[in-house]
VOLUM-769122 format. One record per residue (C-alpha): x, y, z; residue in three letters. Coordinates in steps of 0.5 Angstrom, whole numbers, padded with zeros to 4 digits, always signed. Layout:
REM residues N
XYZala ...
***
This chain:
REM residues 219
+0102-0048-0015unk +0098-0053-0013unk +0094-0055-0006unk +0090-0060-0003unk +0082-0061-0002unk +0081-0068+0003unk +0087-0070+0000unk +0086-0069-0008unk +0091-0064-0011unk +0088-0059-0015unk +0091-0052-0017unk +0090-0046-0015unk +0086-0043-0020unk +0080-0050-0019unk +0081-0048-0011unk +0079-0040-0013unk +0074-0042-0018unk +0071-0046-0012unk +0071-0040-0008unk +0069-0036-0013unk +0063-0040-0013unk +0062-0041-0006unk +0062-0034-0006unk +0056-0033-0012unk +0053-0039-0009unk +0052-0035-0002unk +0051-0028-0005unk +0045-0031-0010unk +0041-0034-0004unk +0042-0028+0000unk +0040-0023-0005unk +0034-0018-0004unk +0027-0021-0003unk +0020-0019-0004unk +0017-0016+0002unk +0013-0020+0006unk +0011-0016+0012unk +0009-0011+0007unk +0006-0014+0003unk +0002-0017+0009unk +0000-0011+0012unk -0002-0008+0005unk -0008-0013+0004unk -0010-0013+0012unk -0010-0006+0012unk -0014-0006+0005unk -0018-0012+0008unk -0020-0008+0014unk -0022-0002+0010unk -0027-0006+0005unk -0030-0009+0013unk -0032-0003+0014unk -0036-0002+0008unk -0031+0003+0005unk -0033+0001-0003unk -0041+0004+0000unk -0038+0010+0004unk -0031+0012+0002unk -0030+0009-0005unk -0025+0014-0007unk -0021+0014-0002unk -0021+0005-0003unk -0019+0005-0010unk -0013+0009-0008unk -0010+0004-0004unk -0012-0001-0010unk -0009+0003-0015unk -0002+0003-0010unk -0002-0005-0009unk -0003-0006-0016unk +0004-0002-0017unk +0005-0004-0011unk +0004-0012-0014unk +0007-0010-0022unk +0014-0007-0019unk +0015-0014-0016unk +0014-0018-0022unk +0018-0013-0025unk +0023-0014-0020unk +0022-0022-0020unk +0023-0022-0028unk +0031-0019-0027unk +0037-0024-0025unk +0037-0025-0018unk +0044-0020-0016unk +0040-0014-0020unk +0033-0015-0016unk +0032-0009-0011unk +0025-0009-0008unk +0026-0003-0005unk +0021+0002-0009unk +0016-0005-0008unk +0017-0004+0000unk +0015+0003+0000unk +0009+0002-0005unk +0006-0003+0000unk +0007+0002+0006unk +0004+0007+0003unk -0002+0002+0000unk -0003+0002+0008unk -0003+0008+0009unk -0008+0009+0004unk -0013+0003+0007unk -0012+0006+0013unk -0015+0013+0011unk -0020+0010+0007unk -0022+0006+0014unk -0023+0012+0017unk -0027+0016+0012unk -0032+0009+0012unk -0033+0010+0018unk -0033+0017+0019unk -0038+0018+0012unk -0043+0012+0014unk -0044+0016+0022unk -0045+0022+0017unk -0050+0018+0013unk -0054+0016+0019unk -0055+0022+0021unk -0057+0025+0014unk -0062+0019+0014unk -0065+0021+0021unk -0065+0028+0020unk -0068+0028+0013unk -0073+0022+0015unk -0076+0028+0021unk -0077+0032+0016unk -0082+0028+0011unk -0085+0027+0016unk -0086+0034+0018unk -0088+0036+0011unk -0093+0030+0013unk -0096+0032+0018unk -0095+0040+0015unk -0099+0037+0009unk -0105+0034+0013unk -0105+0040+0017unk -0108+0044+0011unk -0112+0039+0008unk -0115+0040+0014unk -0115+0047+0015unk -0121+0052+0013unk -0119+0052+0006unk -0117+0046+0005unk -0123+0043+0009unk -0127+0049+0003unk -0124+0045-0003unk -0129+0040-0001unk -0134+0044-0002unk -0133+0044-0011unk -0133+0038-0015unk -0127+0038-0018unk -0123+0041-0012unk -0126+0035-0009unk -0122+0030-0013unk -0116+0033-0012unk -0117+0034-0005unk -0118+0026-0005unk -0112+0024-0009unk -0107+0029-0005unk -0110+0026+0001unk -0108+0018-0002unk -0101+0020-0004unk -0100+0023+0002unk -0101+0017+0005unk -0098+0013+0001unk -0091+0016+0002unk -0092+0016+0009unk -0093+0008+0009unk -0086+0008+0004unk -0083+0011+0011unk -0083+0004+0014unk -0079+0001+0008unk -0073+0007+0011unk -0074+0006+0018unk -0072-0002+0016unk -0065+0000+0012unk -0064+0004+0017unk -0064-0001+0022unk -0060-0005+0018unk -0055+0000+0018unk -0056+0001+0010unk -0055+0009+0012unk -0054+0011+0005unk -0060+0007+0001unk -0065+0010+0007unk -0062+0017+0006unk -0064+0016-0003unk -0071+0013+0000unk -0072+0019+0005unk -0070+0024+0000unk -0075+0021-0006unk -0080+0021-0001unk -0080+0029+0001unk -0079+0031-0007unk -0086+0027-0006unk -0089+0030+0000unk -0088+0037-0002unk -0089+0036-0008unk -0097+0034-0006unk -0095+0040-0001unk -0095+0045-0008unk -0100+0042-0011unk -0105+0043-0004unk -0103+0049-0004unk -0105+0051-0011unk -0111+0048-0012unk -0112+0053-0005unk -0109+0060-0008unk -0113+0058-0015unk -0121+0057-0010unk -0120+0064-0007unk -0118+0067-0014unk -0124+0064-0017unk -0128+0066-0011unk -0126+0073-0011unk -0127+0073-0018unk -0135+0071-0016unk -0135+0077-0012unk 
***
């Protein structure tokens, strides 16, 4: 049995094969495609989060959401890889959501974990300073005024008094990162100082218990 295309007599077998193609050719071009929404909203929602400081302040939290853009990324190359009928982006596309997902709780723990560093900061810079000023306060007191009064507790009175304000000079540099948002570096800083400071603390607080033991030994 034959037929006509634009006047050409073709059999009936060319004319289902031609239609057979038409079909192949539509089915190909129609065939599933990566998911292009979703993998745009995966990298904004990543690139948000690193915007908001999410290496420094919720680095845990970033590196889920990298992990799942990286599946994320290799399902589609695998995807890629296959003949155009078999593809199937489906497990790419939740991949990518849940990538979202993720960047978005690793946005929020940043901005969550840095109001919480600035606070650390703060409050751990008031208390070096309150050690400070505890330390100078002994210094002056009766017994720390006494330690004058020896050569060698003289010394270490002179020497306590110059670190103390050496840490207290270092402060500046905290109240500078802090000032620059730079909350985590300026909480380290803070800390290291009030090791220090109390640490001088001890130390007058020693030589102080170690006179009177003298003193009363003389007695």
């Amino acid at each position: 049995m034959r037929g006509q295309i634009g006047g050409v007599r073709v059999s009936k077998s060319a004319i289902l094969l031609l239609m057979g193609a038409v079909v192949l050719a539509f089915a190909v071009s129609s065939c599933a495609k990566p998911p292009q929404v979703e993998i745009d909203a995966a990298n904004a929602a990543l690139d948000r989060a690193r915007q908001m400081e999410a290496e420094e302040y919720a680095p845990n939290e970033l590196r889920a959401a990298s992990d799942s853009l990286e599946a994320a990324n290799r399902e589609v190359t695998t995807q890629d890889g296959k003949f155009a009928l078999f593809r199937s982006y489906k497990n790419a596309k939740a991949l990518y959501i849940t990538t979202a997902q993720l960047a978005q709780t690793a946005e929020q723990a940043a901005v969550r974990n840095k109001e919480q560093a600035r606070i650390d900061a703060q409050a751990a810079l008031e208390e070096v300073r309150k050690t400070i000023i505890d330390t100078r306060a002994l210094m002056d007191s009766p017994d720390g005024q006494a330690l004058r009064r020896g050569k060698e507790t003289r010394e270490v009175l002179k020497q306590i008094d110059s670190e103390i304000a050496a840490i207290d000079s270092s402060l500046s540099n905290v109240t500078t990162l802090q000032q620059q948002e730079k909350y985590k570096q300026a909480l380290n800083m803070a800390r290291s100082a009030q090791q220090s400071a109390m640490a001088k603390m001890q130390e007058l607080q020693a030589a102080i218990e170690a006179r009177k033991q003298t003193m009363g030994m003389r007695k």
